[in-house]
C-alpha positions, 0 to 999 in steps of 0.5 A: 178200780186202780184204787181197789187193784193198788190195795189188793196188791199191797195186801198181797205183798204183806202176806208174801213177805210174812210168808217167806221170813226166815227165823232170824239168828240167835242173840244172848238176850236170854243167854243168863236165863238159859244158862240158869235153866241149864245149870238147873237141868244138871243138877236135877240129873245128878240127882236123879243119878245119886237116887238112883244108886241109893235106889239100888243099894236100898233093893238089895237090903231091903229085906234084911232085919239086921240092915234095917237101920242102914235102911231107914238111913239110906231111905233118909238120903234118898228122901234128902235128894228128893226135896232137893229135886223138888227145890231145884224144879221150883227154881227152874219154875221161877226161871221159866216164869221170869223167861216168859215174862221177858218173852211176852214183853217182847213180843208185844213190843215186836206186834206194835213194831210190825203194825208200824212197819206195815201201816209204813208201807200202806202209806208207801203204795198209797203214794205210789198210786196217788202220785201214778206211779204204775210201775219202776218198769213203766217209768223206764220204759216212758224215757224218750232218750238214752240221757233220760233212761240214765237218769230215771234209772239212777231215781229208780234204783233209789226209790227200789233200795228205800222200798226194799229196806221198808221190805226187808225190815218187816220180814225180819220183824216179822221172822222174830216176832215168829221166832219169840212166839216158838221161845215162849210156848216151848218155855211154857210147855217146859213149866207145865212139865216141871209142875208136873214133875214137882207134884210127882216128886212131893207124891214119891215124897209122902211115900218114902217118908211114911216109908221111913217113919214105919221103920223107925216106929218099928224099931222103937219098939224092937227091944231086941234090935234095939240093944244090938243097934245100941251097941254097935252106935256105942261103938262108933261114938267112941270111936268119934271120941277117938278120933277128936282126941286125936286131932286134938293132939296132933294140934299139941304135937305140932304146936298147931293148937288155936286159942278159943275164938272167945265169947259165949256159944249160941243156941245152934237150933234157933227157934225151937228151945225144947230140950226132949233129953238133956245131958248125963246118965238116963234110964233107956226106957226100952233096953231098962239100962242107965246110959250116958248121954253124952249130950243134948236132944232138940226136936225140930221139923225135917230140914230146920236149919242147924248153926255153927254154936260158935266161930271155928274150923271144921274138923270132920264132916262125915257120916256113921252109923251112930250119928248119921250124918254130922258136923264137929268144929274145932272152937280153939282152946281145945272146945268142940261142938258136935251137930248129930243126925242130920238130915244134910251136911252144909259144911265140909273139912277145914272149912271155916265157920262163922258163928251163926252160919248153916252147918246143916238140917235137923234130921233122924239119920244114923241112932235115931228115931225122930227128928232131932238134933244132938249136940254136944260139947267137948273141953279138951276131949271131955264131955260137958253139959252143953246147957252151961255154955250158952248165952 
């Protein structure tokens, strides 16, 4: 019967000290997840704050025929911005996977901790009753002298210390164990929710870009537009030109001017070769004109990476309505490339590039009714045929 009473007791003292753990304080074992999550979390509401600026100027020209190409470039920013979003929600994915990786881990290490912890303390008040030890109060009480109380005071005390130490470790055990559970269904909770949103961001993106190819499809047909769109990108090419002209001659001016980085230039759009409109005079289909195309077209899937033809400097990174997002690198000896229509810009001015390196992604920003890259090739403020400079 004593046997029985020391058992029930022992499972009443595990409950009770499960019962009252408290969450224990916070350690930095998951202070770089977290910092990665946060920074993640910014980042998505600065885009959402840069969407929802683009969103407002798209509502107030959205019925404009004179602005629809400004339109379609704006709807291009905001579809930009979206596959950022959706980029930087499967980071924090993979972020929110890796966390519940390590918190799993953890609390299994903690189960197994515990379960060691509580068959420690089973053992403690098997031994108490096997040894008959009823109670410290008992042992005190039994002393036939002041001397003796005394001393089994001090034996008391030792074995109560080590008891409560035993206790102690298993409610604070116990308090973690509990605290890594919360952790991880909030982080499991966190990924569900950003899968969510990811499936929600690629819908808004099917839409806005079927969005935009209705306009551009439109527009190519618009003979009308076409001509007044053509002339205003005329326009702000030339004044492109200009403005490399006159870099170029503040570099003379300021005897500033570089010798050419050497070598050959490199195909700026690895892994698509195709040529959909080369360099020189062409007949314009829709506006039945000759036009000079200043140089050369290649078509490539939304968001394919664009490379620097050659080592330089950067000297603008901009956008207008003529090339849209683009890139111009100053090469040295007065040789310059030009990366048109992006859809993003990786690079800014006075950067320095290497040969190889991401400048940006293919994209139908600015005159342009596909995605494409134009790039073009200036000696010293002239335009050549880009085809008879690379390797």
């Amino acid at each position: 019967m004593k046997k029985k009473w020391i058992a029930v007791v022992a499972a009443i003292v595990v409950a009770a000290f499960l019962i009252m753990a408290v969450v224990p304080m916070a350690t930095n074992m998951y202070a770089s997840a977290a910092n990665d999550i946060s920074s993640k979390k910014n980042q998505l509401s600065s885009l959402a704050s840069q969407k929802s600026k683009i969103q407002s100027e798209l509502s107030a020209i959205k019925n404009d025929k004179s602005k629809e190409m400004a339109y379609k470039d704006m709807l291009e920013q905001e579809i930009s911005l979206t596959e950022q979003e959706i980029k930087t929600l499967n980071g924090l994915i993979a972020d929110y996977e890796g966390q519940i990786a390590e918190k799993q881990a953890e609390i299994d290490e903690l189960q197994i901790k515990l379960e060691n912890q509580i068959a420690q303390f089973k053992t403690r008040v098997r031994v108490m009753y096997e040894d008959g030890e009823s109670s410290y109060l008992e042992v005190l009480l039994e002393s036939t002298s002041y001397f003796a109380f005394l001393t089994r005071m001090e034996f008391v005390t030792s074995i109560m210390e080590r008891d409560n130490r035993l206790i102690d470790e298993m409610k604070a055990t116990s308090a973690q164990l509990k605290a890594a559970k919360a952790e991880l269904e909030a982080s499991l909770a966190e990924t569900e929710s950003a899968r969510a949103e990811v499936l929600e961001k690629q819908r808004e993106l099917e839409e806005k870009s079927a969005e935009s190819q209705a306009i551009i499809d439109k527009l190519a047909n618009d003979e009308a537009y076409l001509k007044e769109q053509y002339s205003i990108a005329e326009k702000e090419a030339n004044q492109v030109q200009a403005e490399i002209d006159r870099i170029l001659a503040e570099q003379k001016k300021t005897q500033a001017v570089k010798e050419y980085v050497g070598g050959v230039f490199g195909w700026p759009l690895p892994g698509h070769t195709t040529v959909s409109s080369g360099f020189g005079m062409r007949f314009h289909p829709t506006l039945k004109v000759y036009k000079l195309h200043t140089g050369i077209d290649i078509p490539a899937p939304k968001g394919t990476k664009i490379v620097a033809a050659n080592a330089g400097t950067v000297i603008t990174s901009t956008k207008n309505g003529a090339y849209g997002n683009y890139v111009v690198i100053d090469h040295g000896g007065g040789r310059t490339t030009l990366y048109a229509h992006m859809s993003s810009r990786s690079v800014s001015t006075g950067q320095t590039v290497t040969k190889g390196q991401q400048v940006g992604a293919v994209g139908a920003t600015g005159y342009a009714t596909g995605n494409h890259l134009h790039f073009e090739i200036r000696i010293n403020g002239s335009l050549v045929n880009p085809m008879n400079y690379f390797s």
